[in-house]
N, C-alpha and C positions, 0 to 999 in steps of 0.2 A: 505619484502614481499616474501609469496612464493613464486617456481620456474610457476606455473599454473597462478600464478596472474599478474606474468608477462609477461605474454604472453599473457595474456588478455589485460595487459596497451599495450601492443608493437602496436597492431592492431586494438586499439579504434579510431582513429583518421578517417582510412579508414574507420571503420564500418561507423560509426557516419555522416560522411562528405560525403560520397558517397552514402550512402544507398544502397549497393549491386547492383548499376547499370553492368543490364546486355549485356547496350553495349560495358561500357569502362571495362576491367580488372582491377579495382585498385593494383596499386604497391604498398608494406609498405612503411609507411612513412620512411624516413630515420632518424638516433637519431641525435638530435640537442643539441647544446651544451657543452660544456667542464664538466657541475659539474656534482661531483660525488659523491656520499654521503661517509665518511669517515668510518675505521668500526669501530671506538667509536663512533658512532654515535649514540644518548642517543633515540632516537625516531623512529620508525618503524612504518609502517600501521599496525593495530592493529585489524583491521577487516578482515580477509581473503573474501575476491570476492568469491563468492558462483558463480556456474554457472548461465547462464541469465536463470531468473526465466518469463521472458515474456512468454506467451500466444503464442506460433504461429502460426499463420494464413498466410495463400495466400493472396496478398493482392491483390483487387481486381483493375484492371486501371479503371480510370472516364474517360469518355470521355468528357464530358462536363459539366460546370457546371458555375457557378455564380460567381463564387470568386474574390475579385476585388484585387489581387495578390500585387500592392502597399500599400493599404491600410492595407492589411493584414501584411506585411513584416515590416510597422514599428511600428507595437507592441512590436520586439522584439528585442536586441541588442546582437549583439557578437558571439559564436555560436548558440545560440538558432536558432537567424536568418538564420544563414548558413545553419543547418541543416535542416529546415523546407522548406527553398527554395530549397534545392537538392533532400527534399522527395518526393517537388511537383515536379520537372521535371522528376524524376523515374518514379510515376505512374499517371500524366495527359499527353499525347503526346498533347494538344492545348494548357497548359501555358509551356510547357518545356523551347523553348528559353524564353520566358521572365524573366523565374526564372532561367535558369541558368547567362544569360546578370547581372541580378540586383546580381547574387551572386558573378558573379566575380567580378562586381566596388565595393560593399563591402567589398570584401577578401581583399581588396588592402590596405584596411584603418588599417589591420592587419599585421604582422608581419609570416603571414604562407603563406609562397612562394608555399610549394607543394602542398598545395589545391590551390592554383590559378595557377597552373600549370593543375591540374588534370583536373578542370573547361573548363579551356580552351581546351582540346585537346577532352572533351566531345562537347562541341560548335561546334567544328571543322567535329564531327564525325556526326554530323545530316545529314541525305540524302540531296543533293540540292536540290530535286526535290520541297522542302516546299520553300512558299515564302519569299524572305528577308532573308535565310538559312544561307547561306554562306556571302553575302554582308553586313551583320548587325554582323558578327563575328568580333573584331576589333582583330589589331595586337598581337602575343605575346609580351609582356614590360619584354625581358631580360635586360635593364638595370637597371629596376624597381628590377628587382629577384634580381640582384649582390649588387646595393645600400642595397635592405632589408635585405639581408642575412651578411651584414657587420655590418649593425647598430643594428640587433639582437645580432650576437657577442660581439660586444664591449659590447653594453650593458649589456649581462647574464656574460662578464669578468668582470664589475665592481661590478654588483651586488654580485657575488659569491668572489669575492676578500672584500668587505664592511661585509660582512656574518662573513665572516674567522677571522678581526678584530674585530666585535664583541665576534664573540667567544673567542677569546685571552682576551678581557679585561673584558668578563663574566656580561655584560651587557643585564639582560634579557629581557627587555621591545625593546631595538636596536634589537637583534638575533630573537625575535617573529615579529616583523615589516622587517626585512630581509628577514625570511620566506617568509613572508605574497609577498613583494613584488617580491620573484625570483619566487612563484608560479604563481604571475600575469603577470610575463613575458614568463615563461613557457606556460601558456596558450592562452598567448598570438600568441604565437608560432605554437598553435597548438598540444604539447607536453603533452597530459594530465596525464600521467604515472608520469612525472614528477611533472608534478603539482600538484598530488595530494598527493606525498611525501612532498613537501614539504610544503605543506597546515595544512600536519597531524603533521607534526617533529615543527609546533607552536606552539602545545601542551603544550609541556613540560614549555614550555616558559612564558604561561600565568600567571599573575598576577592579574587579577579579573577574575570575571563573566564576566563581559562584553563582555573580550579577549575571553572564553572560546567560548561562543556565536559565535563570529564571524569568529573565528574555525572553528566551527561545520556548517557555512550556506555555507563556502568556501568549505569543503570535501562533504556536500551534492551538492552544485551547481556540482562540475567536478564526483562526481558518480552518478549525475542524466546526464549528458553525454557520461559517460563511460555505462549508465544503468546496474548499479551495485543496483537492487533495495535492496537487503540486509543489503548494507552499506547505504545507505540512512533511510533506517527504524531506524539503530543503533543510527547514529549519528544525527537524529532528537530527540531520545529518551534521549542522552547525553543531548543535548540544553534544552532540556523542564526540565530536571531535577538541570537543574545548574539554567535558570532563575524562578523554582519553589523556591527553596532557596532566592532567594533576594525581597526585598520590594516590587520595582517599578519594573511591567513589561513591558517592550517597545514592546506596539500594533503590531507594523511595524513588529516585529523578530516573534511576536508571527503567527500571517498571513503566515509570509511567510513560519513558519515550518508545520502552517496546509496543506497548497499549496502543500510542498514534501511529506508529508506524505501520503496525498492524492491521490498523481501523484502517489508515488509507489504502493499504494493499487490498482489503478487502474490497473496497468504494471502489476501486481499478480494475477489479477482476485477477489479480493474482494473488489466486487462493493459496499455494504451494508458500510464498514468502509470507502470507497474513500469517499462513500457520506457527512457521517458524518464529515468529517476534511475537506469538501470544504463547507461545511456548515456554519463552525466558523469561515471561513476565515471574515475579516472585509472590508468591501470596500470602507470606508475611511482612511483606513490605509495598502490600496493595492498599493505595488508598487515591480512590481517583472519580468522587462521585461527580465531578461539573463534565463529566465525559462517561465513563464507562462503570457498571457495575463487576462484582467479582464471576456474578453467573453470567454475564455477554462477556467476558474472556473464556471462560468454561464451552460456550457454544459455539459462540466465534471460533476457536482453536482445535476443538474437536471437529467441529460440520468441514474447515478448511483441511484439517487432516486426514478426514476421511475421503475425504474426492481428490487430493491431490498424492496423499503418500502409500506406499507400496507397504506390503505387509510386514516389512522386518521394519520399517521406520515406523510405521507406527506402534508397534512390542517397544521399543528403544526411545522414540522421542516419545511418547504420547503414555501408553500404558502403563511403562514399565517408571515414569518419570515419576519421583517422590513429590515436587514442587506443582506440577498441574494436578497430580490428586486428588489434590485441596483445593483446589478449583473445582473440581469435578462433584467432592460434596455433598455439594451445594441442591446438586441434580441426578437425582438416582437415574431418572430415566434415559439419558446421556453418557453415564458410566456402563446403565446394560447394553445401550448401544453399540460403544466405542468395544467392549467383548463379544457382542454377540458376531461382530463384522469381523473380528479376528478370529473366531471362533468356526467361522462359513456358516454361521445358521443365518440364512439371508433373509428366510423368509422372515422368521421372528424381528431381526433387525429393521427391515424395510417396514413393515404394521407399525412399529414403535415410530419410526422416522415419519409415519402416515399420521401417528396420534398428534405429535407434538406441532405439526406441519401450522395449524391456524394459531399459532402463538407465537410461531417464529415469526409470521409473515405480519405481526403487527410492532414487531421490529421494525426501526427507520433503517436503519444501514445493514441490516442484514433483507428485510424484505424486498429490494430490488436482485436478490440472487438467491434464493431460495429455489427456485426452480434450476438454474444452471448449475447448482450445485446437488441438487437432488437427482440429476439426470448423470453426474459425473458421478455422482455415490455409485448406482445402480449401473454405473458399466463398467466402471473397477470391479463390483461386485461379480459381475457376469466373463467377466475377463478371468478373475481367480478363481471362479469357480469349475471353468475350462481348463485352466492353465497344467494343470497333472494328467490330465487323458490325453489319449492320440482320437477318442471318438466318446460321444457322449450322445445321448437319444436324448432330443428334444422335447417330448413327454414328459418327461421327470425332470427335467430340468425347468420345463413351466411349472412343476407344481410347487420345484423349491422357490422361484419368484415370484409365487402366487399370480401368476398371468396365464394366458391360454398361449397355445403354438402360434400359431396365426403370426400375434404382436410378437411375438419372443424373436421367433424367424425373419419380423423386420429390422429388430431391435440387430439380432446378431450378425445379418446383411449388413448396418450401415456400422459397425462397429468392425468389420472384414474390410467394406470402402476406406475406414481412418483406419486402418492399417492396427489397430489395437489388439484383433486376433488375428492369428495366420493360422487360417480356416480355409473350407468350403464346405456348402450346405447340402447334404444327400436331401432336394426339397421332399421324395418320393415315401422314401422311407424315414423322414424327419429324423437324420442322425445329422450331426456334424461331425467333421471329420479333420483331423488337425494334416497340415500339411508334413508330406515327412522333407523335415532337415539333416542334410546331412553333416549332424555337427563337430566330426573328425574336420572334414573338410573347411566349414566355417572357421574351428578354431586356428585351422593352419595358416589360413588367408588374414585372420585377425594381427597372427602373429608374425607374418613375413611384412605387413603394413606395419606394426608397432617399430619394428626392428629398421623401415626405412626412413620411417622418421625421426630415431635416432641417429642411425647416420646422418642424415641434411642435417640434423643438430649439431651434432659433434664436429663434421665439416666445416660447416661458419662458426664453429668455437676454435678449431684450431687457426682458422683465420683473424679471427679477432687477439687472440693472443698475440700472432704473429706479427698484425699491423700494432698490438699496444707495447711490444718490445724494440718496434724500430722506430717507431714514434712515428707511424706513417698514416698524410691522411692522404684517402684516395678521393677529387674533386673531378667530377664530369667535365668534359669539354665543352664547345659552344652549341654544337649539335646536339648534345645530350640535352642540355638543358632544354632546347628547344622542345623536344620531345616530353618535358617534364616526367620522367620514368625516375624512380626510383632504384637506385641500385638491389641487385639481388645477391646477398652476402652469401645464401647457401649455393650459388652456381661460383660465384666466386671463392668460395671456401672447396670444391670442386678441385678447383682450380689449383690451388695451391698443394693438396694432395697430390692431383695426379703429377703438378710441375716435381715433386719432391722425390715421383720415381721414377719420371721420363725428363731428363734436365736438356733434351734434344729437342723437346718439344718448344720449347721457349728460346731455345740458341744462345745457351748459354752454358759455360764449361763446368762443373763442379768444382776445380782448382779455385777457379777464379770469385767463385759464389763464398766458397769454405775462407775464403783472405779476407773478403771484406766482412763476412761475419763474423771470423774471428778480432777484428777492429771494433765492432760492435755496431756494424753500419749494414743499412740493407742495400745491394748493390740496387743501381736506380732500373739498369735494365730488365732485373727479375719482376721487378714488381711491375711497369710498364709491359710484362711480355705477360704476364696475370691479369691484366684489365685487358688487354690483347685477347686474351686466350676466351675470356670472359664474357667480351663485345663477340666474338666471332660465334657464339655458342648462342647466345642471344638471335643476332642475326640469321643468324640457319635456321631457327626454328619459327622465325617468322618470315619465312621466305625470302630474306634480304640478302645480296652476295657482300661479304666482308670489305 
């Protein structure tokens, strides 16, 4: 790994586990562990960590909200859970302690002492003046820390010493299952730097598809913790392409790579593709709790499809889908959503969108776009619901989006600037007013444009046929090259058309063209009087004389 990537592993654990609380300071983790990668070591991360490509936002604190914090916590297993109950104590102050309490009996079930150390001394750090504050903090368990931090050693020494003996006897199926297992104690650890070296160094190891597969779901699991969404796009693209190759494809691997995929388009801001790969996700063959639950595919999928897809895509991919349905379930208030916005009842829609807004935003990976995506909801909204009039009066159009003229009129001004309506504003008499198109005229321009670019096409196809039956290749001179210009096959295919009904043009006889084609040979002059024809056409149009 580079020298930048590792310093990004060094200080994932904090990110990730603390979520920049700005009470406690987090300390770096300290490095756990004896192993050390050897330096014939045949395997390396192969993906360089691109900077965090996330969206940043201020996040905003809830102060209240609905969320039934148990219920929710056991969706998820492992870090996922950690880090989702430490996001919520950052930015709700009325579930803090409960989510920090339930985060530290779980860290316990783990092998990483310095987050339930961190845990704990955040616990500690809450005013008294809240009730149960301090009297509900239980003791620090250092004999708990010394116990775990011995049985992790021995452990990672057995494991790294079993590794070693494989490799001596070159046993590759033992050395990819060694990986596999010192990355699970690494992560177990808390360690994800390491874990995800050696997740990647099983690579080399595998011996099916299968192996490769579950490679590639272990390096996207710990870079969707490190939120390395670059390396997660990679190495989902690796899996699809290894289980594209085999017969039989396991539903279960396929879901779950739509799920990262998805999660990373989201963390990138392209909501349009998140949508579509939480789409295919299958929801009887969902089971993906160290990442995502069934109802964050359900949200994720719908909130991305309703800001990014148009209204027949979403009847078709979204509503009318038997597979997201059941997703959908899960969440009534998401399914009146996703109808009420198909439906044009905006107002209805948007209130709902307004209830559910402080439980979204204690989401980690959906709370940094809750707002850019609530601003794209509400101007698709205001777009379709112009889109059938030539004029609409601004009045009743504030009351179907519950806002006053004033804002509406700004709202629909910058929405005329992004080119999204083609409008203008009677400000006086607060109409809007659709531009008139004339769309006789449009269609005919669409279609004398459609019909030119079929010619250029068909032109450098009848050239390309022409050059693959005489076996002809055409190579630039030394000037050419200089110029580093690519050839243009459609002026050149041009070319060959027009030589085919003006054979004067080129000085050259048809007698004499018809003899050597009927040999099966391209006479050398025709084709030299085509790159001729070719060059001069070029030239002209760049002010050059031939």
């Amino acid at each position: 790994m580079k020298e930048e990537d590792k310093q990004d592993c060094k200080h994932a654990h904090s990110h990730n586990s603390s979520v920049a609380s700005a009470a406690i300071p987090l300390t770096k983790m300290p490095q756990q562990g004896i192993f050390q990668p050897s330096l014939d070591e045949p395997m390396q991360v192969d993906a360089s960590p691109e900077e965090n490509e996330n969206i940043k936002n201020d996040h905003a604190i809830v102060e209240s909200t609905t969320l039934d914090l148990d219920s929710y916590a056991k969706q998820y297993e492992g870090i996922a859970r950690l880090n989702r109950l430490i996001f919520i104590a950052d930015y709700c102050p009325s579930l803090k302690m409960e989510a920090l309490r339930m985060a530290l009996s779980y860290v316990q079930i783990t092998h990483d002492t310095s987050l339930y150390q961190q845990i704990h001394r955040r616990l500690q750090d809450i005013p008294s003046t809240l009730p149960d504050a301090v009297s509900s903090v239980p003791p620090l368990d250092n004999m708990w820390i010394e116990l775990t931090i011995k049985k992790a050693q021995l452990k990672l020494e057995k494991l790294d010493t079993d590794l070693k003996n494989y490799k001596s006897n070159s046993i590759k199926e033992s050395i990819r299952r060694g990986n596999d297992d010192l990355g699970d104690h690494y992560l177990d650890m808390g360690d994800l730097c390491n874990a995800l070296k050696c997740y990647s160094r099983a690579r080399d190891y595998c011996t099916s598809p299968k192996h490769v597969v579950n490679m590639c779901l272990n390096v996207i699991k710990v870079s969707v913790y490190l939120e390395n969404w670059s390396h997660v796009i990679s190495y989902v693209q690796k899996a699809e392409s290894t289980t594209g190759r085999t017969e039989e494809v396991d539903p279960v691997v396929q879901t779950k790579l739509k799920c990262a995929a998805g999660l990373a388009d989201l963390a990138t801001g392209k909501y349009k593709s998140a949508a579509k790969n939480f789409l295919q996700a299958s929801f009887d063959n969902f089971k993906y709790p160290e990442l995502l639950s069934s109802s964050n595919v359900a949200t994720y999928g719908a909130l991305c499809a309703l800001a990014s897809f148009d209204r027949q895509e979403l009847q078709k991919n979204v509503i009318s889908s038997s597979s997201f349905k059941l997703f959908l379930e899960s969440d009534s208030q998401l399914r009146d959503i996703l109808h009420m916005f198909y439906q044009s009842k905006y107002d209805s829609c948007l209130k709902l969108l307004d209830e559910i807004k402080n439980t979204l935003l204690l989401d980690m990976y959906l709370a940094p776009h809750v707002k850019a995506l609530y601003v794209q909801i509400r101007n698709r909204a205001l777009c379709q619901y112009f889109s059938p009039y030539l004029s609409a009066e601004m009045h009743k159009m504030a009351d179907a989006f519950n806002t006053n003229v004033k804002d509406l009129e700004d709202e629909l001004m910058q929405l005329i600037l992004d080119g999204q309506i083609n409008a203008r504003i009677d400000s006086h008499n607060k109409i809007l007013y659709a531009k008139d198109i004339d769309q006789r005229s449009s269609t005919f321009e669409k279609s004398i444009a459609m019909g030119q670019e079929y010619e250029r096409r068909t032109k450098a196809l009848i050239l390309r046929s022409a050059m693959l039956k005489y076996q002809v290749q055409v190579k630039s001179d030394a000037e050419d090259r200089r110029k580093e210009e690519k050839p243009n096959f459609a002026r050149l295919g041009e070319a060959l058309v027009l030589s085919s009904t003006s054979p004067s043009s080129i000085g050259a006889s048809t007698s004499s063209a018809g003899a050597a084609s009927g040999r099966g040979e391209c006479p050398r002059y025709e084709i030299d009087s085509l790159v001729g024809f070719y060059c001069n056409q070029d030239n002209s149009e760049d002010g050059v004389s031939a």
